[in-house]
C-alpha positions in Angstrom: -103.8 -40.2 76.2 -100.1 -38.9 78.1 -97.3 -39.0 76.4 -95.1 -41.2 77.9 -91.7 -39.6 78.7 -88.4 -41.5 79.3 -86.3 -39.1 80.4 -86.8 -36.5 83.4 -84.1 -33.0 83.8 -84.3 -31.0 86.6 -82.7 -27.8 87.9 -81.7 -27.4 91.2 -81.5 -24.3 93.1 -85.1 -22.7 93.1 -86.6 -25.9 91.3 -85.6 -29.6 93.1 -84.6 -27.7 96.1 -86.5 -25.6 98.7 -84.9 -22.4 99.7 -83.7 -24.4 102.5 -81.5 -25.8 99.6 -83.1 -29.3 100.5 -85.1 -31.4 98.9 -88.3 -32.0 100.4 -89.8 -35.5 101.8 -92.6 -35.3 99.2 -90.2 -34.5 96.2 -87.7 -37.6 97.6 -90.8 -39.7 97.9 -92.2 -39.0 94.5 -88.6 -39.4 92.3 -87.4 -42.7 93.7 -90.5 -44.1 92.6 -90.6 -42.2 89.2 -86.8 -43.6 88.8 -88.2 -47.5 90.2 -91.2 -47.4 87.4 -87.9 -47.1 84.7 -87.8 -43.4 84.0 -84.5 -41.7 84.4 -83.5 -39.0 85.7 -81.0 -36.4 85.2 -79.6 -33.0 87.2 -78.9 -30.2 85.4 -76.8 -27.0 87.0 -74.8 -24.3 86.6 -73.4 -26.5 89.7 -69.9 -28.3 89.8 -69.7 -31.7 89.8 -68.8 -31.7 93.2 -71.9 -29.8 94.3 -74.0 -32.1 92.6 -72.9 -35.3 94.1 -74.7 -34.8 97.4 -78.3 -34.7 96.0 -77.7 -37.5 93.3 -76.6 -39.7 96.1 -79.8 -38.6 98.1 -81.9 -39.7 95.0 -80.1 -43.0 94.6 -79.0 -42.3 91.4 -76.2 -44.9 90.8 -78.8 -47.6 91.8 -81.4 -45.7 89.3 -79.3 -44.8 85.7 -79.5 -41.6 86.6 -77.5 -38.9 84.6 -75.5 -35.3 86.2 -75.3 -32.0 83.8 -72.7 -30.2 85.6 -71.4 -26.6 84.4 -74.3 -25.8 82.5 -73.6 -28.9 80.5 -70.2 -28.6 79.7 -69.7 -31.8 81.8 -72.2 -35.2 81.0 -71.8 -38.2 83.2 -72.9 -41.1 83.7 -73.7 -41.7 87.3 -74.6 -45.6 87.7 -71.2 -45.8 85.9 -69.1 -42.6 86.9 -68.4 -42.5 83.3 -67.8 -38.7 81.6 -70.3 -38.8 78.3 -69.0 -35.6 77.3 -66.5 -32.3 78.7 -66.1 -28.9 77.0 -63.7 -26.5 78.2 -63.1 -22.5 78.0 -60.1 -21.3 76.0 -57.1 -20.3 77.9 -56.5 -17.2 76.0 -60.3 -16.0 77.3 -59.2 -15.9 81.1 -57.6 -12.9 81.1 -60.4 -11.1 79.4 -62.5 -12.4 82.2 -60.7 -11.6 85.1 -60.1 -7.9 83.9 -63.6 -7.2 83.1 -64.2 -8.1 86.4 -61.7 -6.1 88.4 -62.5 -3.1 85.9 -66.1 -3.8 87.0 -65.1 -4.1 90.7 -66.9 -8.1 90.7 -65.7 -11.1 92.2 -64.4 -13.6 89.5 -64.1 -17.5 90.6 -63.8 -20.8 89.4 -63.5 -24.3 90.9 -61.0 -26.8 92.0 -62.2 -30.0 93.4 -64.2 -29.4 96.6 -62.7 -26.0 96.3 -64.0 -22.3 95.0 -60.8 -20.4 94.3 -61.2 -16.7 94.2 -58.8 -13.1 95.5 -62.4 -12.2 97.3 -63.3 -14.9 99.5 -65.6 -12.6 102.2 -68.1 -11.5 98.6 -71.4 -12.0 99.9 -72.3 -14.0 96.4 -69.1 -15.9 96.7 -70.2 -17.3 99.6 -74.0 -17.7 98.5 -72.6 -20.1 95.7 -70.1 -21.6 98.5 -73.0 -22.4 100.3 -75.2 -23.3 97.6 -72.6 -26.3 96.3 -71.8 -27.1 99.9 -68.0 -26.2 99.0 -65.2 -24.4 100.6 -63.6 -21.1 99.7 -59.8 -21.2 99.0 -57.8 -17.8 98.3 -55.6 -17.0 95.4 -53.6 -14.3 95.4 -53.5 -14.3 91.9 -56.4 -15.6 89.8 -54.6 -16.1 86.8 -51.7 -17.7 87.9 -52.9 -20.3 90.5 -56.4 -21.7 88.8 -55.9 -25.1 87.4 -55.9 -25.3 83.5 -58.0 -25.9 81.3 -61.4 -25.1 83.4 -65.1 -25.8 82.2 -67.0 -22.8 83.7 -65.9 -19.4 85.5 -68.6 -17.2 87.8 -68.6 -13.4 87.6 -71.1 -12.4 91.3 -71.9 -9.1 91.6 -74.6 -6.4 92.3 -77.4 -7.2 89.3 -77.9 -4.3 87.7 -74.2 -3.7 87.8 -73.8 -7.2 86.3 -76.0 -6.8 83.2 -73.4 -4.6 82.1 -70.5 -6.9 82.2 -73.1 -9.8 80.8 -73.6 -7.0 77.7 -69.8 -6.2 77.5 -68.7 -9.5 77.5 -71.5 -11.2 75.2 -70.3 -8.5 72.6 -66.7 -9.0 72.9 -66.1 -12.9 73.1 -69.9 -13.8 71.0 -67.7 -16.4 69.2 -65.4 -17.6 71.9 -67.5 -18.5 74.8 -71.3 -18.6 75.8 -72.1 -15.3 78.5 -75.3 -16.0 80.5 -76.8 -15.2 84.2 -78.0 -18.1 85.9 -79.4 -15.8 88.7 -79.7 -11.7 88.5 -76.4 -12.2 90.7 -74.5 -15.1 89.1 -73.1 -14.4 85.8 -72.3 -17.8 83.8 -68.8 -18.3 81.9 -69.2 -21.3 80.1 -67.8 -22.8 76.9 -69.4 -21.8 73.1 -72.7 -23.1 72.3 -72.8 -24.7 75.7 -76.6 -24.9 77.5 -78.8 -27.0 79.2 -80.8 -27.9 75.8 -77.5 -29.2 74.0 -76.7 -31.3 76.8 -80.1 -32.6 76.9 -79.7 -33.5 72.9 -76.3 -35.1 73.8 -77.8 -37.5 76.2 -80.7 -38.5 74.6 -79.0 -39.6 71.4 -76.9 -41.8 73.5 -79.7 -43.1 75.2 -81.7 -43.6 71.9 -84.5 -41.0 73.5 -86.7 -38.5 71.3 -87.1 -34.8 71.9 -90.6 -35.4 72.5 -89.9 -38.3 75.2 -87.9 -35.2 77.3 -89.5 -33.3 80.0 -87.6 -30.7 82.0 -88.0 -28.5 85.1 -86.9 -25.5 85.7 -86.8 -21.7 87.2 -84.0 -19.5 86.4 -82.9 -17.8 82.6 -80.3 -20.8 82.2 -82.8 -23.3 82.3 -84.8 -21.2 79.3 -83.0 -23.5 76.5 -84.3 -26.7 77.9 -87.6 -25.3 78.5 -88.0 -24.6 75.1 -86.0 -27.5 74.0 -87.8 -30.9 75.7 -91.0 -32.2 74.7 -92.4 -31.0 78.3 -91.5 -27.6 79.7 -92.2 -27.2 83.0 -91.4 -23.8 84.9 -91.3 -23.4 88.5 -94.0 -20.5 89.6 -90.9 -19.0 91.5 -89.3 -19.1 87.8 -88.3 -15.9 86.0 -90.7 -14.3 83.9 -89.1 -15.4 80.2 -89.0 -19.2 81.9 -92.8 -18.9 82.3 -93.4 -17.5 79.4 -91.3 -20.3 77.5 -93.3 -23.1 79.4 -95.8 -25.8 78.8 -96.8 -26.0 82.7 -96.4 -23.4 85.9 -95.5 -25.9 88.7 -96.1 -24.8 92.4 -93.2 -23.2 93.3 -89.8 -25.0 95.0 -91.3 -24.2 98.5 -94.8 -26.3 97.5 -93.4 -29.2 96.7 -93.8 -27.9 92.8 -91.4 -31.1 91.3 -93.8 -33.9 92.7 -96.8 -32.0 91.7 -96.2 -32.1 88.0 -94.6 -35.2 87.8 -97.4 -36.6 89.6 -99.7 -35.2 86.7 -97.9 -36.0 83.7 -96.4 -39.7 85.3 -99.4 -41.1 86.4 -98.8 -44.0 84.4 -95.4 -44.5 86.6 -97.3 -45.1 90.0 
């Protein structure tokens, strides 16, 4: 007998997405009809709001209940409704720390404004990976500090990986009870608020939607969807997912190229078609 699961999260990049950074006919197809048989669906990325709008609004989402985790989580809302569930924000007094690890580390620091990334390094190659990835454009500051819009939810440290595991390690030691330090991708270095993950998020949102654990399945690939992995009733990892996601998972979906999303929810929906 399947358990019958209410509630759907997916990651994006390398798990709704192709590596076109599209979503593919067959995974369209499949989620509007899981969303028409009542299930709902929620998107859950290291994304800004803004970069999440366009794919929601592919997947009819505000006709569908559907929910958007922006920032890692630090942001819930409520798309039928536009409603924000729930906002967590860094402290001021962190910032600073931030953005001199970062120049001390020779990385790009950046943060977001609207439809805008605001950064001193607009022409980084991983700047403009995540400008491309949210489908935003790059503004320049000349000074970080003084021109970013306070308070903000999330700032991104890009940089060389192996280079960046040493600013993840500097920075986890020195703020561990200010802020949560984590790398979305080997490249992407996540500055979020304390405590804040995919997995909290998901426990917000199914309180306020009267949904168990167990009723949860989520999808994902890279080491910031590991929480929620762990965390929902259904873990489902991407077979383009890092190792420690794999590991961590219930189910190895084909990967984001192979139509991996429709595959497994057509095996653990059935009962939704």
């Amino acid at each position: 007998m399947k358990q019958d699961y209410r509630l759907l999260v997916l990651d994006l990049d390398g798990t709704l997405t192709n590596s076109k950074k599209e979503i593919s006919p067959r995974n369209l197809r499949t989620l509007l009809r899981l969303q028409q048989s009542g299930v709902r669906l929620a998107l859950a990325s290291g994304r800004p709001t803004y970069g999440i709008v366009p794919l929601a609004e592919q997947l009819q989402m505000k006709e569908n209940n559907g929910y958007i985790l922006s920032y890692n989580g630090g942001e819930i809302i409520d798309w039928s409704t536009g409603e924000l569930l729930y906002k967590n924000l860094l402290p001021d007094d962190v910032l600073p720390i931030l953005y001199q690890t970062a120049t001390d580390n020779r990385q790009t620091i950046l943060t977001y404004d609207n439809e805008c990334i605001l950064t001193e390094n607009p022409n980084d190659p991983y700047v403009q990976k995540e400008a491309f990835l949210n489908k935003m454009q790059v503004r320049r500051v000349e000074n970080f500090l003084q021109e970013i819009p306070l308070p903000l939810p999330k700032c991104l440290i890009v940089g060389e990986p192996e280079q960046l595991m040493k600013t993840e390690a500097e920075l986890s030691l020195r703020l561990q009870r200010q802020i949560s330090v984590y790398r979305s991708e080997p490249y992407f270095l996540e500055l979020v608020p304390l405590g804040i993950d995919k997995a909290r998020s998901i426990a917000v949102l199914s309180e306020k939607l009267g949904i168990t654990r167990e009723e949860v399945a989520a999808m994902g690939d890279g080491y910031n969807d590991l929480s929620m992995i762990k965390y929902a009733g259904l873990g489902i990892a991407m077979n383009n997912a890092q190792e420690p996601v794999k590991a961590a998972a219930d189910y190895i979906a084909p990967s984001n190229d192979e139509d991996g999303v429709a595959i497994a929810v057509e095996r653990y929906f059935l009962h939704a078609f």
